[in-house]
N, C-alpha and C positions, 0 to 999 in steps of 0.2 A: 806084640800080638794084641788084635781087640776085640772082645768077644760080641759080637752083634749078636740080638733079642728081640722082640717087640717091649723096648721100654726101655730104661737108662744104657747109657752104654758102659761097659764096660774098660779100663786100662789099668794096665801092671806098670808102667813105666813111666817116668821122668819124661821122655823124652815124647811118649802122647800127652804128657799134661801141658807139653810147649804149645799145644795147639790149640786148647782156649781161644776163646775169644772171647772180645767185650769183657765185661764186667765177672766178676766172680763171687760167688757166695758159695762157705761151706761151713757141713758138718761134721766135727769128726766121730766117728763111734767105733767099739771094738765088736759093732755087728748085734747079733742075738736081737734085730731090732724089735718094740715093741711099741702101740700107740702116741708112749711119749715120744721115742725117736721121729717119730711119724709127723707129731705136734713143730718139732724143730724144724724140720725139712716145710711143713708150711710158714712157719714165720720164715724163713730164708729164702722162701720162693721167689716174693715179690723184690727180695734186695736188690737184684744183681740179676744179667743176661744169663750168666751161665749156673746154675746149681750143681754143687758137687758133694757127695757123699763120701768120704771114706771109711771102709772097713778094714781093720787093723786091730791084731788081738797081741798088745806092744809087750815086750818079754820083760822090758825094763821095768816097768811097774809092779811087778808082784815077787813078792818076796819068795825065799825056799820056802816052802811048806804050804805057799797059797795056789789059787786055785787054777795057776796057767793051764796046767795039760786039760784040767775038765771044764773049761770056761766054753759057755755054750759055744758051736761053730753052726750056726743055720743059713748057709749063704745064698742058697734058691730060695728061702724064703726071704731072705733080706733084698733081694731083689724085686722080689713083689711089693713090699713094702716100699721100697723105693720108688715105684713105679705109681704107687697109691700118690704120690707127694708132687709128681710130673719130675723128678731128677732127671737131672740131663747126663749124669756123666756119675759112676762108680768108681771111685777109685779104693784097689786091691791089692796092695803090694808085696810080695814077700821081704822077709826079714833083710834080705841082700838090699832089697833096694832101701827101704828106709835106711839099715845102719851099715852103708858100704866098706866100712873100715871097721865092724864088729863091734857087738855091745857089752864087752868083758872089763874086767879093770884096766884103767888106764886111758881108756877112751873119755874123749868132752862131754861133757857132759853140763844142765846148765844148774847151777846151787838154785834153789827157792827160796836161800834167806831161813830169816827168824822166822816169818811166816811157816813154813813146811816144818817145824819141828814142834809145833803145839798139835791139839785136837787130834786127827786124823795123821799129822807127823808123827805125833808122840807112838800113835799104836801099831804105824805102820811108816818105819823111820825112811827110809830109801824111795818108799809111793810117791811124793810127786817129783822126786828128782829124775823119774823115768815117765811122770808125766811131762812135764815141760820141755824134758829134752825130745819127745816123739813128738809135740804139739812147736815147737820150732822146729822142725824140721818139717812137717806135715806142711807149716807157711812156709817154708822153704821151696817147697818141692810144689806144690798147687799155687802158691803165690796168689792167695785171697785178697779182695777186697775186704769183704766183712766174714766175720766166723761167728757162728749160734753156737752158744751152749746152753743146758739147763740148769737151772736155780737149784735144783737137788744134791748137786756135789759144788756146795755154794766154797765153801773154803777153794777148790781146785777152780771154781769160776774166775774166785778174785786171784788168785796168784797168775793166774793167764792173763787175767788184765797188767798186772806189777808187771812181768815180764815181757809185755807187749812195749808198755810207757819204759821201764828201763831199756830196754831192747832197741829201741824206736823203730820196731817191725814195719809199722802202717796198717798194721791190721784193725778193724774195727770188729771187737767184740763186744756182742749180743746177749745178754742172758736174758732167758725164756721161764716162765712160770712153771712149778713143778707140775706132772700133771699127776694127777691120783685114779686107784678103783675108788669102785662106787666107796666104798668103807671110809676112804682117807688113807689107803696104803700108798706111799708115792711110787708109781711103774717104777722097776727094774728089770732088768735081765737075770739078775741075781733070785729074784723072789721066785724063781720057779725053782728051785730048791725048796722052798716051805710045804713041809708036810702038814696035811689037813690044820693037826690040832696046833702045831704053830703058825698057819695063817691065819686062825682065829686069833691069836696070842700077837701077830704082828701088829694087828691094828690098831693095839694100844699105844704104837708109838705115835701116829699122829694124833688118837687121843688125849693123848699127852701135854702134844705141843698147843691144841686146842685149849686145852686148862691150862698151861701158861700163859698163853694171849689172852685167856678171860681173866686171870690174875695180875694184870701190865700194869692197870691201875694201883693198884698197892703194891707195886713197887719191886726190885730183883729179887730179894728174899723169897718174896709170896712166889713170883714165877719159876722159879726151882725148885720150891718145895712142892710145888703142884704140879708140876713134870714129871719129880722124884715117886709122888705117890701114888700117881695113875699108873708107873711102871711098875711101882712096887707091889701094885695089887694083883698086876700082870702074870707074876712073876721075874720079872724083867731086870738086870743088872747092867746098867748100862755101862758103856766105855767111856763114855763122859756126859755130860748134860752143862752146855755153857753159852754163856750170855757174851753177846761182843757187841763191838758200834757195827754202823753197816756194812762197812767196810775192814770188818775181820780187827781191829784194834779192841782199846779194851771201852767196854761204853762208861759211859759218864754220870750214870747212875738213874738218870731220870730222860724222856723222851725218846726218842726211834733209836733199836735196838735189832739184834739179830737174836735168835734163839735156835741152836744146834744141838742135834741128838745123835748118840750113836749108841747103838747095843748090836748085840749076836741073837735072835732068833732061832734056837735049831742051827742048822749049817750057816746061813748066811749073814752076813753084818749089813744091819739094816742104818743106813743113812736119810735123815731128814732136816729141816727147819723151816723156821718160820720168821718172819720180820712181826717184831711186835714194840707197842707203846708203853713204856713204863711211865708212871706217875712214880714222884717223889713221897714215901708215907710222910717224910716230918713237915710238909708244907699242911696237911691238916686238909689239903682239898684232891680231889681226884681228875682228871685230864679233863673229862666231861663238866667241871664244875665250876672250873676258871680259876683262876690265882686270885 
């Protein structure tokens, strides 16, 4: 069945996504869109003939006691949104179709590696083994040309990439710049959870990551202690606060770095980073200064 609108169309099925044409670009999202989804949908407009959205709120990913059953569902609004962006085609699937053989134990599923068991593995251990498995299948089933994602859920950005290059999918992924409110909070779906006085309180996480990239020049030490204590002032206890190469490894003490934050706000857990510059302190000189 296809639900026709004035603006994306709408399909539930495998078998209306045979009908594509041309070129493809997608995003995936579990809906609740918000400007940054919006943001993604325009960098992937100009990719590709056909633009596809999917909404998908994937069961695999969230552990007992997280937030599936109240995880925002706005799907008359996400269509509008869609429609802001020129999408040509929504795709909506129910659970059957994405996981036709059921998503209980027992079933395939794809590992994420040593990757998926640091950072964001460590605290939420089974998360992206239920992302990567709905995100292969997602290229399964739409059989993208290229796929956008956002730089905000950077660790789940690069494990899509590992899994594309092991996988040899064909897909080309895209990461997109986070976008932020005016503050420096970076959009979620999640943040409309934050009650008043903790979205005042949220904004010190990019705060935060701002004083570590003002601290890159002197080096990792400096950049963690200056993360640590803008959140500490906060009130803030984070879930981790760590430094990697760009590419999710461990960095190499001086030059381009990644910087990742995670704490709990009130209800929601608040995800961010930043790419920043470290300077070596024992060279005596700072990046701006030359060797």
């Amino acid at each position: 069945m296809t639900d026709v609108f004035d603006g994306p169309r709408v399909v539930r099925t495998a078998a209306e996504l045979r009908a594509l044409a041309g070129s493809v670009a997608l995003v995936p999202t579990m809906g609740a869109l918000h400007d940054g989804h919006v943001q993604l949908m325009k960098h992937a407009r100009p990719l590709a003939d056909t633009l596809v959205v999917s909404i998908f709120v994937n069961p695999t990913q969230f552990a007992e006691g997280e937030d599936f059953t109240e995880y925002p569902r706005t799907f008359e609004d996400d269509l509008a949104r869609c429609a802001e962006a020129d999408v040509d085609v929504v795709f909506a699937p129910t659970v059957d179709v994405m996981y036709p053989s059921g998503h209980g134990a027992g079933q395939v599923t794809v590992d994420p590696g040593p990757l998926g068991s640091v950072l964001e593995g460590a605290v939420r251990p089974t998360h992206f083994r239920g992302v990567l498995t709905v995100v292969a299948a997602l290229f399964g089933l739409v059989r993208p040309d290229v796929a956008v994602f956002g730089e905000k859920d950077y660790q789940q950005l690069g494990l899509i990439r590992r899994m594309v290059d092991t996988l040899c999918l064909g897909v080309e992924v895209v990461g997109c710049p986070t976008v932020r409110e005016a503050d420096g909070l970076a959009m979620s779906s999640r943040n409309r959870y934050l009650g008043p006085e903790d979205r005042q309180r949220a904004a010190a996480v990019p705060r935060a990551l701002d004083a570590g990239v003002a601290a890159g020049p002197q080096g990792a030490d400096a950049v963690l202690a200056a993360v640590h204590g803008v959140l500490a002032a906060a009130g803030i206890d984070p879930d981790y606060v760590a430094l990697t190469s760009p590419d999710l490894g461990e960095h190499g003490g001086s030059g381009e770095a990644r910087l990742l934050v995670a704490a709990r706000v009130g209800a929601p857990r608040l995800l961010d980073n930043r790419a920043v510059h470290l300077g070596d302190p024992t060279s005596g000189t700072t990046p701006s200064e030359g060797a």
